[in-house]
Backbone as ProteinMPNN parsed JSONL, in Angstrom:
{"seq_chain_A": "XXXXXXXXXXXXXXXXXXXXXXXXXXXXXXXXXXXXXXXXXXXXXXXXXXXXXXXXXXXXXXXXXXXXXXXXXXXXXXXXXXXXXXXXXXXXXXXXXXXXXXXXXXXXXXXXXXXXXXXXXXXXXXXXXXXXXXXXXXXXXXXXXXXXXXXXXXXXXXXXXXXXXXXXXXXXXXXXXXXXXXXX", "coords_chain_A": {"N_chain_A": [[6.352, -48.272, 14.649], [8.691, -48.54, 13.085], [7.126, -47.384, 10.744], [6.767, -44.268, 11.091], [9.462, -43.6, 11.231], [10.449, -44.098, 8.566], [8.576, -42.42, 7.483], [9.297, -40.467, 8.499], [12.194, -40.113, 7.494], [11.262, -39.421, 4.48], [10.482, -37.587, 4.569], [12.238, -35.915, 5.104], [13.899, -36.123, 3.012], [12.505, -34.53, 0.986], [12.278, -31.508, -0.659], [12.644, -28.587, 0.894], [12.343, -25.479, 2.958], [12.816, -26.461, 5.555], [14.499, -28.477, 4.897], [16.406, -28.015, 3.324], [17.632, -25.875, 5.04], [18.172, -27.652, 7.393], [20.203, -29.881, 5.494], [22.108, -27.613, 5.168], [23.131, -27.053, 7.58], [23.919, -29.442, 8.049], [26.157, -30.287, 6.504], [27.852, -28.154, 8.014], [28.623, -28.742, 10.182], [28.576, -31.765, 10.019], [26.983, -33.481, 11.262], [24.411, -35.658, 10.792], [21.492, -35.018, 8.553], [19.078, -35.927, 9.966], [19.434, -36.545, 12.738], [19.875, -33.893, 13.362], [17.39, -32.873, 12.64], [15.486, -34.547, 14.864], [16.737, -33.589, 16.688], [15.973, -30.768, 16.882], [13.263, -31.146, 17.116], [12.962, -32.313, 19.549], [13.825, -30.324, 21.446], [12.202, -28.351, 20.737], [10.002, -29.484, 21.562], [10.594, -29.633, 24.062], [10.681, -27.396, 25.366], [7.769, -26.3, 24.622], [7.03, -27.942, 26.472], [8.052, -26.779, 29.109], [8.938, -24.489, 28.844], [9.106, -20.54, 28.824], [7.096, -18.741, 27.764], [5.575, -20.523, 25.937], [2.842, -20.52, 25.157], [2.714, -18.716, 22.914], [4.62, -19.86, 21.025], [3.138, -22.104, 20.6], [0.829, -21.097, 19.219], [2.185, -19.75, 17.168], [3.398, -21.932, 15.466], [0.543, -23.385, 15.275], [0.171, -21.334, 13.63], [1.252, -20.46, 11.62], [2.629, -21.871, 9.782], [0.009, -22.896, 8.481], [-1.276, -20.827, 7.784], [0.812, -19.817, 5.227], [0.536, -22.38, 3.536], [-2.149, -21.893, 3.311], [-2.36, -19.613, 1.414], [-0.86, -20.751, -0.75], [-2.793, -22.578, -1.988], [-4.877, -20.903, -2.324], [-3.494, -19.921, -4.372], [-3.016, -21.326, -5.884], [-4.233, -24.021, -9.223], [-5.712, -26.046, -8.244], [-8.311, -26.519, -6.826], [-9.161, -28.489, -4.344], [-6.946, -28.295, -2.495], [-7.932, -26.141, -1.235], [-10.392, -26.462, -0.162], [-9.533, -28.489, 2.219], [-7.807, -26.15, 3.712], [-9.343, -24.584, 4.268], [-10.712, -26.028, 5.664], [-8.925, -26.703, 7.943], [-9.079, -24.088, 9.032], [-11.5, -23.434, 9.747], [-12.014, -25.731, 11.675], [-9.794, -24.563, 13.944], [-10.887, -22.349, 14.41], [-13.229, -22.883, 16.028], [-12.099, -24.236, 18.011], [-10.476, -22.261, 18.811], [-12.401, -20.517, 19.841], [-13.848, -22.444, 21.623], [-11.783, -22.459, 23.137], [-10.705, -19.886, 23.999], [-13.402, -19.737, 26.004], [-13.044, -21.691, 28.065], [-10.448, -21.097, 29.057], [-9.895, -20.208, 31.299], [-9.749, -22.79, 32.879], [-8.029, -24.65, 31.557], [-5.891, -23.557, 31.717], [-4.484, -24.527, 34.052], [-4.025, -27.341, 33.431], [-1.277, -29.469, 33.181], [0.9, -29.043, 31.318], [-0.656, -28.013, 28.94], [-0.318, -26.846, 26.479], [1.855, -28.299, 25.286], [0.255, -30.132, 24.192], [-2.002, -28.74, 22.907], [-0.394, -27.794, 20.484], [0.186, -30.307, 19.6], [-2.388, -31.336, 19.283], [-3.027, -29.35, 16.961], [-0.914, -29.75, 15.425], [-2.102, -32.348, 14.604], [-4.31, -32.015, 13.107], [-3.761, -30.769, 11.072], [-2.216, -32.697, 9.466], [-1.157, -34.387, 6.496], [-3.524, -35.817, 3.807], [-5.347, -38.763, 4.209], [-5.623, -39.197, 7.476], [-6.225, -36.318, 8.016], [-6.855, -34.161, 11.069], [-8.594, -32.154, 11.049], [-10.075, -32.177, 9.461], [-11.446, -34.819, 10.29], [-12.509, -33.856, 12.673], [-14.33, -31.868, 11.277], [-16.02, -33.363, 9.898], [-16.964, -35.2, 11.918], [-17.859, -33.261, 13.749], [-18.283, -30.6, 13.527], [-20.152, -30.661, 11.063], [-22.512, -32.012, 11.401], [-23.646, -30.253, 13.002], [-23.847, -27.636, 12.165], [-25.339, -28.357, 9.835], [-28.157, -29.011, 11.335], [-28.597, -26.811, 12.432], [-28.156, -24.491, 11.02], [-30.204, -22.92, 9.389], [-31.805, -21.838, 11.335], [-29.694, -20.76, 11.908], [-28.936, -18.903, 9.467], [-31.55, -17.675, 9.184], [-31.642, -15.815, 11.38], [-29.492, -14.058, 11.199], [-29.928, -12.643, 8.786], [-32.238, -11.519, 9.827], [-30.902, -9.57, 11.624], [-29.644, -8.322, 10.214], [-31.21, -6.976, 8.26], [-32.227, -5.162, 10.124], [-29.712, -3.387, 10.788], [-29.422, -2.601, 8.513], [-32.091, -1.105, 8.789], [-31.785, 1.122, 11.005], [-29.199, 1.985, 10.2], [-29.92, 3.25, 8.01], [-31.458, 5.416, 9.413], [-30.335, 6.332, 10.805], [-28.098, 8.015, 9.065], [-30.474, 9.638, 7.692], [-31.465, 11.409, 9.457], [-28.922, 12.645, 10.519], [-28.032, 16.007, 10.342], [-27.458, 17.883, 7.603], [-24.36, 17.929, 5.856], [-22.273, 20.828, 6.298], [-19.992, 23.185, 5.78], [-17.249, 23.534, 7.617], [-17.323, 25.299, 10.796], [-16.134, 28.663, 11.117], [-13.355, 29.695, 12.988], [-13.53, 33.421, 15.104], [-15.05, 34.45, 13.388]], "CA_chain_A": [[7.403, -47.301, 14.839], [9.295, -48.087, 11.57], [6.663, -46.391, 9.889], [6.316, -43.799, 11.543], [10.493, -43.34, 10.648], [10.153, -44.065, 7.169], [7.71, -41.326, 6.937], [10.11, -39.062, 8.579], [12.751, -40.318, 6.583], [11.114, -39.359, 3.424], [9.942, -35.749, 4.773], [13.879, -35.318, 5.156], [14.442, -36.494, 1.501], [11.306, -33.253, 0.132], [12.84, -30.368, -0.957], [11.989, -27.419, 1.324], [12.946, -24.304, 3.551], [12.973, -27.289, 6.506], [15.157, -29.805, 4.661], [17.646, -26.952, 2.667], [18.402, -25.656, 6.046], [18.739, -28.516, 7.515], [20.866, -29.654, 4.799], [23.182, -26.446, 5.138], [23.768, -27.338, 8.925], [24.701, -30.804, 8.041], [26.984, -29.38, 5.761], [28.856, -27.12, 8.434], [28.393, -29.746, 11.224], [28.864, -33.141, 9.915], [26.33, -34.066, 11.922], [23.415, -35.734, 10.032], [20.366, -34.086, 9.132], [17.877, -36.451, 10.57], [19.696, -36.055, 13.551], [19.486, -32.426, 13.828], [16.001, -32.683, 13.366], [15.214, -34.994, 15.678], [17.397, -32.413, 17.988], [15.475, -29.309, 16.818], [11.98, -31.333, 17.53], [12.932, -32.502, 21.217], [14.121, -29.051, 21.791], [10.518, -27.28, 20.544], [8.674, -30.437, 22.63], [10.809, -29.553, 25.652], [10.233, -26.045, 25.305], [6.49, -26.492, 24.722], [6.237, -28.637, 28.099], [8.525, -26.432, 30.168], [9.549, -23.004, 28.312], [8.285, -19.367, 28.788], [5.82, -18.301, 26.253], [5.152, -21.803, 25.402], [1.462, -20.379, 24.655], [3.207, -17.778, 21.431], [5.278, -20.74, 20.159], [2.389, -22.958, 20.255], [0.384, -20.435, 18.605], [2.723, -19.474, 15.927], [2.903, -23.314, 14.848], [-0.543, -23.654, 14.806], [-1.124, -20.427, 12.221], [2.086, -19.568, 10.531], [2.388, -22.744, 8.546], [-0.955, -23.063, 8.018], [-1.578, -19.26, 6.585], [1.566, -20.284, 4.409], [0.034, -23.431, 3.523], [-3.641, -21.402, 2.667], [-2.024, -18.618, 0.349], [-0.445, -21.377, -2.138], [-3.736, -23.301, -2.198], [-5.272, -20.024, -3.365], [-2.815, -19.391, -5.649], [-3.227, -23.122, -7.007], [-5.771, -23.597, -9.768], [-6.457, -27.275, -7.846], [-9.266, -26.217, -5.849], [-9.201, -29.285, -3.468], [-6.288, -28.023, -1.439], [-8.553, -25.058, -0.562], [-11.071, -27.224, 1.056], [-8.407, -28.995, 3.217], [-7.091, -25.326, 4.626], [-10.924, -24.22, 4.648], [-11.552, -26.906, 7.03], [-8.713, -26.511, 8.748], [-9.269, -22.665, 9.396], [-13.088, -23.806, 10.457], [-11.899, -26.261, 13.159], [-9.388, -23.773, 14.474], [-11.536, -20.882, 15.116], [-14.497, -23.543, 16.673], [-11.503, -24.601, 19.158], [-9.837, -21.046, 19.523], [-13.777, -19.782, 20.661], [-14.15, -23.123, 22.751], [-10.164, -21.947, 24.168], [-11.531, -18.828, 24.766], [-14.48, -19.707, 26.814], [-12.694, -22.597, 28.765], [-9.586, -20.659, 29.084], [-9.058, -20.338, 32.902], [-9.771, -24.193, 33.221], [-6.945, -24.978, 30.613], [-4.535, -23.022, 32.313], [-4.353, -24.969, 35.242], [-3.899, -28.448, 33.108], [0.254, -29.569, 32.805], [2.005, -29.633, 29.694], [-1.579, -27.913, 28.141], [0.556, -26.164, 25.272], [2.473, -29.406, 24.321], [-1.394, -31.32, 24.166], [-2.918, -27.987, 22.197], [0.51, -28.181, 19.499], [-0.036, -31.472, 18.988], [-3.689, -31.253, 18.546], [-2.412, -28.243, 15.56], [-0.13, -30.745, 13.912], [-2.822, -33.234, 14.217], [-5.399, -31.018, 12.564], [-2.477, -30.13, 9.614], [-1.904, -33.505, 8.697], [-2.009, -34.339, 5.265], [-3.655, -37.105, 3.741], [-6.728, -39.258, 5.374], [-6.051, -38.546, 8.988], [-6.111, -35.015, 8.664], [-7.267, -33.985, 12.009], [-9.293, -30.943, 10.727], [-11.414, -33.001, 8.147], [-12.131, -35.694, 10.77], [-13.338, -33.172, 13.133], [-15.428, -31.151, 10.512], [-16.892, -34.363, 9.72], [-17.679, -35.949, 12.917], [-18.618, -32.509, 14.598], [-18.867, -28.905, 12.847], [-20.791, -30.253, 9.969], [-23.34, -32.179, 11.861], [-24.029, -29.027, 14.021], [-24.177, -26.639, 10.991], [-26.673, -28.745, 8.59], [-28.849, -28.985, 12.266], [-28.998, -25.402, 12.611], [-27.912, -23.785, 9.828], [-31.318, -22.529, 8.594], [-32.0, -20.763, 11.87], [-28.756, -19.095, 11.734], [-29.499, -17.58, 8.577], [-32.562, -16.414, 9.455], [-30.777, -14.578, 12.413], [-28.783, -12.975, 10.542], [-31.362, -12.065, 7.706], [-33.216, -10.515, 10.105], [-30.286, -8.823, 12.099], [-28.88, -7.496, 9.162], [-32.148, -6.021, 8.112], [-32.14, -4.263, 11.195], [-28.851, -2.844, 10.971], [-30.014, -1.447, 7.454], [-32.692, 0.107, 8.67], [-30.831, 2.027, 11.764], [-27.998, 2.983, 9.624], [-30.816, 4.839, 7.39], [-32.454, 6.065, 9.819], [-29.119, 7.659, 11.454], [-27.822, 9.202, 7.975], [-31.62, 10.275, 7.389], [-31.662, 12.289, 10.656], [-28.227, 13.33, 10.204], [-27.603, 17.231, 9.812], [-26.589, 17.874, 6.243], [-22.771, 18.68, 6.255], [-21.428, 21.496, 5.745], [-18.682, 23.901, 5.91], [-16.632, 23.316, 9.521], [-17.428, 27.085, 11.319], [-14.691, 29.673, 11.067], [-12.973, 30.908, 14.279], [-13.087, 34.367, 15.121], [-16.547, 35.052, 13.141]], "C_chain_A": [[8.255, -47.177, 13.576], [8.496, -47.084, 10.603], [6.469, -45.054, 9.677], [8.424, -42.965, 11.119], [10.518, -43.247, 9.654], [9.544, -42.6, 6.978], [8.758, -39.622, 7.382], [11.494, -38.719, 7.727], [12.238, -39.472, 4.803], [10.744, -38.014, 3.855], [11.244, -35.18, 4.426], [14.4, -35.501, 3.84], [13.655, -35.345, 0.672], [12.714, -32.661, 0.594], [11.889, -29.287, -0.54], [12.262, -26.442, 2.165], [13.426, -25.179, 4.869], [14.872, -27.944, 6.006], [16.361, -29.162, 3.934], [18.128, -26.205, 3.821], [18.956, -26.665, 6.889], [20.16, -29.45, 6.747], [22.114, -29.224, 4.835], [23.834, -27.067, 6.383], [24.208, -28.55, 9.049], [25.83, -30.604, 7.24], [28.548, -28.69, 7.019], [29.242, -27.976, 9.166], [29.146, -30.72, 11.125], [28.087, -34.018, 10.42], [24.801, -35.024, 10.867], [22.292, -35.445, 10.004], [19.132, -34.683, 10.217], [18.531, -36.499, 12.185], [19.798, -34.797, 14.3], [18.068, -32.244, 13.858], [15.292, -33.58, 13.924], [15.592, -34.175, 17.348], [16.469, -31.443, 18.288], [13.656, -29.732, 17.714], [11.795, -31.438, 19.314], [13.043, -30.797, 21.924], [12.621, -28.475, 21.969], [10.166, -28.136, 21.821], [9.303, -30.114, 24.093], [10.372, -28.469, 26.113], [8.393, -26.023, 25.291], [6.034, -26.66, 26.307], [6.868, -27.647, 29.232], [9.101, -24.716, 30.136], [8.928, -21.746, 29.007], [7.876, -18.604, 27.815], [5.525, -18.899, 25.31], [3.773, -21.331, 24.648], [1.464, -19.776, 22.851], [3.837, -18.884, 20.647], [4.121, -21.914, 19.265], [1.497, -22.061, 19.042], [0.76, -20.114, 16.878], [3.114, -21.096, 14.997], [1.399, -23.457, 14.486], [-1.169, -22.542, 13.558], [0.449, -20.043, 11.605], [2.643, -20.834, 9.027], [1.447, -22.964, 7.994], [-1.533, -21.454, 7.111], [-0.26, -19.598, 5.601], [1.158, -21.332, 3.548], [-1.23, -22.592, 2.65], [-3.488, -20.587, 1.17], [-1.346, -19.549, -0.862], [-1.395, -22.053, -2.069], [-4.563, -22.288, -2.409], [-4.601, -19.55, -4.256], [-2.363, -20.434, -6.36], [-4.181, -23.514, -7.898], [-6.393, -25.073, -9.145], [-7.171, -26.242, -6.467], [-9.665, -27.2, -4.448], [-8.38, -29.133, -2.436], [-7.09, -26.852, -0.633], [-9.186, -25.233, 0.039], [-10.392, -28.0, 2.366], [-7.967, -27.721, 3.982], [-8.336, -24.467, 4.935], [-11.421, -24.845, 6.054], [-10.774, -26.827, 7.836], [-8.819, -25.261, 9.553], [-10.588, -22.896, 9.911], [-12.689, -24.417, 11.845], [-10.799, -25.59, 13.736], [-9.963, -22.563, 14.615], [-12.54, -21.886, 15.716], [-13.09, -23.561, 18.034], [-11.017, -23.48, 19.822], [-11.637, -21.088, 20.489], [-13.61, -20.846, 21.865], [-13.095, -22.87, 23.803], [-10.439, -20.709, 25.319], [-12.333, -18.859, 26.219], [-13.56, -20.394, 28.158], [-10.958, -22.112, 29.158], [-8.932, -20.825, 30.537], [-9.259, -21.555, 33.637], [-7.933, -24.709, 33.271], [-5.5, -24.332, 31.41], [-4.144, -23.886, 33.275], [-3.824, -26.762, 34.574], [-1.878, -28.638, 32.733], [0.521, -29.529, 31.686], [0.232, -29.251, 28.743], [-0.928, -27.642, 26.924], [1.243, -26.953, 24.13], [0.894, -30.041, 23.949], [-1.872, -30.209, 22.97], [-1.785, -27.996, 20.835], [0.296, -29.598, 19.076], [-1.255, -31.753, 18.453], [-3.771, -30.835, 17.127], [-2.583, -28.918, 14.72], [-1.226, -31.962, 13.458], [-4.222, -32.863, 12.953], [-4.615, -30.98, 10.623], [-2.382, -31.581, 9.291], [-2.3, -33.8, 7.35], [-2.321, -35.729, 5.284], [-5.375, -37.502, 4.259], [-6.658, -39.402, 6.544], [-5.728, -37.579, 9.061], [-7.162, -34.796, 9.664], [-8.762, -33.285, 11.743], [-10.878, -31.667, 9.694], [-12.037, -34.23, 9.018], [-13.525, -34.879, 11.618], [-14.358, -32.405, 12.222], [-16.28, -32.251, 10.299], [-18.053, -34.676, 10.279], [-18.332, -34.508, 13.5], [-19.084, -31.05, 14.124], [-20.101, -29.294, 11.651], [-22.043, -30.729, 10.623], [-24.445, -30.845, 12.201], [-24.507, -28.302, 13.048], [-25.378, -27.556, 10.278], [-27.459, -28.99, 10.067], [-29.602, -27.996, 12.009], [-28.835, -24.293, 11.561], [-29.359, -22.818, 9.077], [-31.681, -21.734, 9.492], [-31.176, -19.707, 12.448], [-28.741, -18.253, 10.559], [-30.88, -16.835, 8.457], [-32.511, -15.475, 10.417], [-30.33, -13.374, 12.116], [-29.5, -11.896, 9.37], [-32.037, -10.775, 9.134], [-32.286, -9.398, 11.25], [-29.714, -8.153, 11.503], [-29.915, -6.33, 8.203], [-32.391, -4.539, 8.855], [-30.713, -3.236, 11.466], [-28.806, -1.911, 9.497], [-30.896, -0.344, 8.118], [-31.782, 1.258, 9.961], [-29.964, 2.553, 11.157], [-29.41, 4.06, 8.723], [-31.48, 5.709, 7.956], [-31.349, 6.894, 10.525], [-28.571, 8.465, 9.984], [-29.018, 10.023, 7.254], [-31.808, 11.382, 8.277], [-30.469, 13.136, 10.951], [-28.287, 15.252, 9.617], [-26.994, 17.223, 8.297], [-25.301, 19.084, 6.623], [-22.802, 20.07, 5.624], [-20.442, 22.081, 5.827], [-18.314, 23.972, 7.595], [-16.817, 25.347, 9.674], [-16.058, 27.1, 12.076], [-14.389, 30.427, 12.334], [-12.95, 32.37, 13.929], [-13.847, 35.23, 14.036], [-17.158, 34.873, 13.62]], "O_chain_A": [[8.534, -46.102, 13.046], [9.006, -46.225, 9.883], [6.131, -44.55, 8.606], [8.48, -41.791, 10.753], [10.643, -42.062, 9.346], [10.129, -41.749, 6.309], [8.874, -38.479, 6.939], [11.873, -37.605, 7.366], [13.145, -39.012, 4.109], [10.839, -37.266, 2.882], [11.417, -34.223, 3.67], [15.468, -34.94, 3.598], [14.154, -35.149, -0.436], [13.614, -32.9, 1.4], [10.831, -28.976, -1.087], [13.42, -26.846, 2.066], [14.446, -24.726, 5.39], [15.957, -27.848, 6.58], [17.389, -29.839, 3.95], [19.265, -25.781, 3.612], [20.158, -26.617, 7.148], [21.121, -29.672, 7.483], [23.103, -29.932, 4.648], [24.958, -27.561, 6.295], [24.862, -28.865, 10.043], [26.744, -31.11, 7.891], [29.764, -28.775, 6.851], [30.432, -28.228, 8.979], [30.178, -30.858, 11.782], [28.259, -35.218, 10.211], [24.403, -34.193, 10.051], [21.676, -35.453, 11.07], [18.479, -34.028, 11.03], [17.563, -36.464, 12.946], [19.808, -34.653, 15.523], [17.487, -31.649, 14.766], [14.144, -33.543, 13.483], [15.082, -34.162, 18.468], [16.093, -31.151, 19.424], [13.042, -29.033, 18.52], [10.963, -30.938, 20.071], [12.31, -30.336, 22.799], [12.035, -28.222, 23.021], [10.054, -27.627, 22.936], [8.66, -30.292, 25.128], [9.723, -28.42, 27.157], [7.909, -25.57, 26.328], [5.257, -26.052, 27.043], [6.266, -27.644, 30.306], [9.512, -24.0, 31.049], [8.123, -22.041, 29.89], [8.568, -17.844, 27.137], [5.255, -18.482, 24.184], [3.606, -21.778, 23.513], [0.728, -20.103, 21.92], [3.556, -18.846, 19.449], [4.109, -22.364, 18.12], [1.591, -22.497, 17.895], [0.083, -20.176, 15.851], [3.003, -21.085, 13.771], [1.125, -23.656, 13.303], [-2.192, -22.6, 12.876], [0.446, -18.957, 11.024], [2.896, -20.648, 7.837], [1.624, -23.31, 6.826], [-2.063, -21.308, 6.01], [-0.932, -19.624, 4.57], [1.598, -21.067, 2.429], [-1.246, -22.664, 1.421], [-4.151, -20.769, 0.149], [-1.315, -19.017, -1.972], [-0.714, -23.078, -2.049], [-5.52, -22.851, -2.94], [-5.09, -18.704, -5.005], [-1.512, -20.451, -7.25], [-5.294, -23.382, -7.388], [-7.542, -25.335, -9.501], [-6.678, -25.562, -5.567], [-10.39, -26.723, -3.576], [-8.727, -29.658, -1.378], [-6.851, -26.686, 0.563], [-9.183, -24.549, 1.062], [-10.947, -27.958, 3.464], [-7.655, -28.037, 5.13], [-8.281, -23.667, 5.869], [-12.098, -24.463, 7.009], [-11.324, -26.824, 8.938], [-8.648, -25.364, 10.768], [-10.679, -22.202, 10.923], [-12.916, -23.863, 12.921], [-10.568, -26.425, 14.61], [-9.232, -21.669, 15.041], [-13.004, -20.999, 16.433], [-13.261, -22.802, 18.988], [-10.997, -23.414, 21.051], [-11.844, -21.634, 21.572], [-13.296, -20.419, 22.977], [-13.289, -22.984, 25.013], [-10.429, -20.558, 26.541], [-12.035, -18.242, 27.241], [-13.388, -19.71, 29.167], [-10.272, -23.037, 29.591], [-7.869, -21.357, 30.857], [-9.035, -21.577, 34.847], [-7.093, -24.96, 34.135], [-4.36, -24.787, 31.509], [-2.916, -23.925, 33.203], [-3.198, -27.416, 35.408], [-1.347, -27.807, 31.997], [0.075, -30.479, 31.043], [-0.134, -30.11, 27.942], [-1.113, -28.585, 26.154], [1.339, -26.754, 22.919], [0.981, -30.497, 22.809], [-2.173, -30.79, 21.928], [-2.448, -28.279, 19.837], [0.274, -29.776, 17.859], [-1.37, -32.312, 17.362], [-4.306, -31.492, 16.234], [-3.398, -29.071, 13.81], [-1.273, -32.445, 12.327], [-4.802, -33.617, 12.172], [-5.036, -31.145, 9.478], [-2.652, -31.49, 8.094], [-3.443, -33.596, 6.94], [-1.917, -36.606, 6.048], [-6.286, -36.733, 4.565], [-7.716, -39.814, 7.02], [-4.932, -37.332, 9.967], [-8.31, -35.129, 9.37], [-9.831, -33.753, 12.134], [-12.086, -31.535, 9.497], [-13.085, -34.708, 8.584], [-14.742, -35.007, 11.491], [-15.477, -32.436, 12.734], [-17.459, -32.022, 10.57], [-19.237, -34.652, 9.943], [-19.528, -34.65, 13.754], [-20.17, -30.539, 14.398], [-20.905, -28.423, 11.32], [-22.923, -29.876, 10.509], [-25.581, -30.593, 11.797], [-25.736, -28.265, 12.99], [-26.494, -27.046, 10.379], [-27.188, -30.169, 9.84], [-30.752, -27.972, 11.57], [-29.548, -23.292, 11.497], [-29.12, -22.043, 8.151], [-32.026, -20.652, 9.015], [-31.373, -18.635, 13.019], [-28.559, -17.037, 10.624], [-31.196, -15.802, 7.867], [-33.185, -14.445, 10.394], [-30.55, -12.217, 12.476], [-29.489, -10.668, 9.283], [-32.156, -9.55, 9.147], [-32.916, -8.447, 11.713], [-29.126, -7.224, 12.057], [-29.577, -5.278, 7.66], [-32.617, -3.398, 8.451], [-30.763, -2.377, 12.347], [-28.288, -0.799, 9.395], [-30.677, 0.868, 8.106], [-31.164, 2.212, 9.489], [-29.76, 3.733, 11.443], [-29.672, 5.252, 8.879], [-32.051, 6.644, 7.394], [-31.536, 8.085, 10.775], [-28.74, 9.685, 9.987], [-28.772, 10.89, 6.415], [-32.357, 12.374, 7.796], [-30.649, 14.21, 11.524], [-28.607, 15.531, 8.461], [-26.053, 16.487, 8.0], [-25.192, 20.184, 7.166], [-23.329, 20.316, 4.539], [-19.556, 21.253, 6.038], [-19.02, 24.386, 8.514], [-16.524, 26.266, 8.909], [-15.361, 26.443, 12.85], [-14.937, 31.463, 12.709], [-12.526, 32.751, 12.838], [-13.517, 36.381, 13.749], [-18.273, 35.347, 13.402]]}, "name": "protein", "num_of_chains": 1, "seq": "XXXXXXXXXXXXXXXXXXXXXXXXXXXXXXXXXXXXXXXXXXXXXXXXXXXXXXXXXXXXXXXXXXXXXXXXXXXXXXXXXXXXXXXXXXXXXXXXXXXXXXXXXXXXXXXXXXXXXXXXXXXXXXXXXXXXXXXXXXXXXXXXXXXXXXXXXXXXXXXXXXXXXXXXXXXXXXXXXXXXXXXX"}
């Protein structure tokens, strides 16, 4: 548990849109910041487990830091952060689809929203337990180097097929011309 402070401790010591607002409101307050955000977090987590439109909050955690997060790791010339928001953008669309499918299960489970946010943050972590890089590890990459060879020949040959149909509809196509004039 100390460590686990420490680490939050030192998040609260970075310089960032979190910790400069925070900051400000300790400022007006008096209150201290690590106390406000320990406030602001119980708040979200209560809201998560008990709010209305827990599903949009959760949501917008799971992609608005992380598309924030992606766009300065393409606009970084270190190319290693790009694999880290690569993989996490991989194991969040495998789980959205599996969300998808399993959707009217999930609904029915308590406090799903706080469990699928925490999954997020778990996914986002930096470091060696990022969530996203364990899972690509242990389960997307397996799967892909399996099959991988007869999904591109799928596609090869579905994409062939969608050549030839498009030529064969602008081949059979009427040649355009002038839209006909009312009232001739």
């Amino acid at each position: 548990m100390d460590s686990l402070r420490r680490r939050f401790e030192l998040f609260l010591e970075q310089r960032n849109f979190a910790t400069e607002a925070l900051g400000a409101l300790e400022a007006r307050t008096g209150v201290e910041k690590r106390y406000l955000a320990a406030g602001a977090v119980t708040l979200l987590s209560l809201y998560l487990l008990f709010g209305y439109g827990a599903s949009l909050l959760c949501n917008l955690i799971g992609f608005v830091y992380p598309a924030y997060a992606s766009i300065k790791a393409i606009e970084s010339p270190n190319k290693e952060d790009d694999t880290v928001w690569l993989t996490y953008w991989v194991v969040y669309a495998v789980f959205g689809l599996a969300e998808f499918f399993s959707d009217l299960l999930l609904f029915w489970f308590p406090f799903y929203y706080a469990g699928k946010c925490a999954f997020l943050l778990f996914c986002m972590t930096p470091g060696p337990w990022n969530g996203a890089l364990l899972l690509y590890q242990r389960l997307v990459r397996p799967l892909f180097l399996k099959h991988h060879a007869a999904v591109d020949s799928a596609v090869s040959q579905l994409s062939g097929r969608v050549l030839d149909v498009a030529a064969g509809v602008t081949r059979d196509a009427p040649p355009s011309s002038s839209p006909p004039q009312k009232g001739k």
